[in-house]
C-alpha positions, 0 to 999 in steps of 0.5 A: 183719452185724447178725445175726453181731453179736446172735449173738456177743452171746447166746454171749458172755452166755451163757458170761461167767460160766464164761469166767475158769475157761478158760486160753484163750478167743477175745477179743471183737469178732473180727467187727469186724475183718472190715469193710475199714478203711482198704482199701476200695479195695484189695487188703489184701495191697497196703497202704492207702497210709496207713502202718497195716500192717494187711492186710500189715506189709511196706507200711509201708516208705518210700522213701528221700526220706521221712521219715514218713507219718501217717495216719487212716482211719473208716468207717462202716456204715448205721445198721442195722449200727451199727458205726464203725471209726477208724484212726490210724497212723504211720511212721517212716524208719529207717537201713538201709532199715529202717521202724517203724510204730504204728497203733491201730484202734478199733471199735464197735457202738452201739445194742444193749438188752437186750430181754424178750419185747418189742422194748422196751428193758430196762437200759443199752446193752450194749458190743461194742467192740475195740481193735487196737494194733499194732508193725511193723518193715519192711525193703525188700531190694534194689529190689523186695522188702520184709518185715515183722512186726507184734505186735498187742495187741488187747482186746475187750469185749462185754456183761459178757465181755471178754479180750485177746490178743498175736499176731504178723503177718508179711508180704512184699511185691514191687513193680515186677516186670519183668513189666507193672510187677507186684505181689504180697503176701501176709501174716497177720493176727491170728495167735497162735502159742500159741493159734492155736485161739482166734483167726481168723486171716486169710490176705492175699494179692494181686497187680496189674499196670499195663494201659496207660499209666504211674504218673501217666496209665495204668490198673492192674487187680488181685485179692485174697483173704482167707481168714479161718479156713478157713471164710471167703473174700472174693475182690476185683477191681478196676481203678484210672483214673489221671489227673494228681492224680486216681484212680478206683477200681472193684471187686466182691467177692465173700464166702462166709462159713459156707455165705452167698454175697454180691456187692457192689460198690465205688467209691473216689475219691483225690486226691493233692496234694503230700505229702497222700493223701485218699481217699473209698470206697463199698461197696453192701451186701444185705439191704436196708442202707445202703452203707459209707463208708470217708474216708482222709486221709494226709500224707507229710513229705519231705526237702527 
């Protein structure tokens, strides 16, 4: 990722000056939002369990007994890669089945210099940063099915280059499928229907089904895909363990990105105490980085 990052640097630097004559161009950071904020320990298409909406806009939907969901969310990866993610989101009960949702993610990379023909240092840090404000709507119909729509208003700055963007997400999702308590979603992220071209946009899609037991003691195993521009794929699978309060998440994926392959593994705990959600995710990276950590902590308020 430290590579990708420094690429993305010498591009950006090297067509800022021409980059206000172009119509369209790609906002910077695009490559931040690769890391799986918020859904370490899921599949994206399936929802965090925080009430963001960023992997699939359909899973903001509350159930009729709750009034709001906050959540927050951070990563952060080795000190080699430099880059820290925070996430706040929020939803909100509506009439009619309906849900409104607000989130806003902000990623950063620290401790990139400029440097001459040496590995000193030469002038201030350079920035490589963005920012994703999203709105969602969501509406369960019926029992099973929910749909939803983001717009996303997304800034990025990298060294003297920046750019910002409006794009649009939908997506669908299905829960308690007669078939071994199924569920599936599938939705966009990061999609610009005016400027498809200067943006990657991300295709979500996932399903899981319960193995044994039931949503308090049993165990669930499940799989997603994330097909990012055609070019990239990370296909996750995992198993979730859970016991009373307490759930024990286990997975691998599985990434193809430009002609590179890479396994790495991925272990989440969660509590679920009362109104409160906390979780503690870990992901092993290659090329001799440090792991990920991935902290979630949310709140639902219910009628009494």
């Amino acid at each position: 990722m430290r590579c990708l990052i420094l690429t993305a640097v010498c591009l950006f630097g090297q067509t800022a000056t021409g980059a206000s004559t172009l119509a369209a161009q790609r906002v910077p950071g695009r490559e931040l939002l690769q890391f799986p904020l918020g859904t370490l320990d899921r599949a994206p298409a399936l929802g965090s369990g925080i009430g963001d909406g960023l992997g699939n806009p359909a899973t903001i939907v509350l159930p009729e007994s709750d009034r709001a969901r906050l959540g927050i969310g951070s990563l952060q990866t080795s000190d080699e890669q430099g880059v820290t993610i925070y996430l706040a989101g929020a939803a909100l009960n509506l009439p009619r089945r309906f849900t409104a949702g607000l989130s806003v993610v902000r990623a950063t990379v620290d401790d990139i210099y400029r440097t001459g023909t040496d590995p000193t240092a030469i002038g201030s840090q350079i920035e490589y940063n963005t920012t994703v404000y999203s709105a969602s709507i969501a509406r369960q119909n019926g029992g099973r099915v929910s749909t939803g729509v983001a717009v996303r208003y997304r800034t990025g700055e990298i060294d003297r280059a920046n750019g910002a963007a409006i794009g649009v997400d939908g997506g669908v999702l299905i829960r308690h499928i007669p078939f071994a308590d199924a569920s599936v979603g599938a939705a966009t992220f990061l999609w610009r229907p005016a400027n498809s071209e200067d943006e990657r946009t991300s295709l979500n899609v996932a399903g899981d089904l319960r193995l044994m037991g039931s949503d308090r003691r049993g165990a669930r195993a499940g799989y997603g895909l994330t097909i990012t521009e055609g070019r990239e794929r990370d296909h996750f699978g995992y198993a979730v363990g859970r016991y009373g309060r307490w759930e024990g998440i286990v997975g691998a994926l599985y990434s193809e990105t430009y002609g590179s392959s890479s396994w790495r593994n991925r272990l989440g705990v969660r509590l679920n105490y009362g109104e409160y959600l906390v979780g503690v995710a870990r992901e092993s990276q290659d090329a001799g980085f440090s792991a990920t950590y991935q902290f979630t902590l949310a709140m639902t308020i219910r009628d009494r």
